[in-house]
C-alpha positions in Angstrom: -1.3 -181.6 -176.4 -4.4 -183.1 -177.8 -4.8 -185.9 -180.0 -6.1 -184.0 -182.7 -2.8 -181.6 -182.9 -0.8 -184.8 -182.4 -2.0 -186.5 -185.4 -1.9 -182.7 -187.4 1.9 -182.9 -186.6 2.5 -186.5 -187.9 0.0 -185.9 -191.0 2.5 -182.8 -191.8 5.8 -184.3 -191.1 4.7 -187.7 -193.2 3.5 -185.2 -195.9 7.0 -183.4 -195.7 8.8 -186.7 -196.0 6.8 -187.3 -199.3 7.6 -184.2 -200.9 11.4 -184.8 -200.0 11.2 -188.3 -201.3 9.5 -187.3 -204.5 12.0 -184.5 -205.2 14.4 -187.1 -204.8 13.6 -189.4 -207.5 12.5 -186.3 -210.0 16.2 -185.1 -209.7 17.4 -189.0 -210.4 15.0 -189.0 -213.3 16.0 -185.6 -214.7 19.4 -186.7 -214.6 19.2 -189.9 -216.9 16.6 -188.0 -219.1 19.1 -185.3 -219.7 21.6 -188.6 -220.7 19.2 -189.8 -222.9 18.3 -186.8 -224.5 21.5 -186.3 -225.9 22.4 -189.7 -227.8 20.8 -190.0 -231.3 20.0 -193.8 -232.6 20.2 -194.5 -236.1 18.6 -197.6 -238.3 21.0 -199.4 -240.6 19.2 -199.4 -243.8 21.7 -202.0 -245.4 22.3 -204.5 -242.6 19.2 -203.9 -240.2 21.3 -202.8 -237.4 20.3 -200.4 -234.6 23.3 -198.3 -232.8 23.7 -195.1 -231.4 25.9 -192.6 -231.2 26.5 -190.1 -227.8 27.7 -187.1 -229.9 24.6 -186.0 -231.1 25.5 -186.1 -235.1 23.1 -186.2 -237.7 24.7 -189.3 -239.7 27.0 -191.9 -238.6 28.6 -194.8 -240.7 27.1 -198.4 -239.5 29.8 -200.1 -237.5 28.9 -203.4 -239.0 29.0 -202.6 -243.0 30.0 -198.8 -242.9 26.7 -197.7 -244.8 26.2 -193.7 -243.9 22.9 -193.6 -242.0 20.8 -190.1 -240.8 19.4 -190.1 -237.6 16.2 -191.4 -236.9 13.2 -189.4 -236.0 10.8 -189.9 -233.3 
């Protein structure tokens, strides 16, 4: 085997690794996106809180003061 196939191999393999690797940490990323993605946050206009709510509603009561808030847009 010559040198130049050996370092073809190792160049390959090393490139394989990568794409394994990133594919990887997409699939981890995609997974807390898709988390994200499906809470909605909402801005207290009467006590200037922030909270969020995982059921994806449109308005929520404050949990402080109970003022109905809509959700905020992004």
């Amino acid at each position: 085997m010559s040198l130049a196939v050996f370092f073809s191999i190792v160049v390959s393999l090393m490139l394989c690794v990568s794409y394994v690797c990133y594919c990887i940490v997409m699939h981890a990323h995609s997974k807390d996106y898709a988390k994200i993605s499906k809470t909605s946050t909402f801005y207290c206009l009467k006590c200037d809180s922030v909270y969020v709510s995982r059921t994806g509603e449109k308005s929520k009561a404050c949990p402080k003061c109970g003022y109905k808030n809509t959700q905020m847009k992004f």
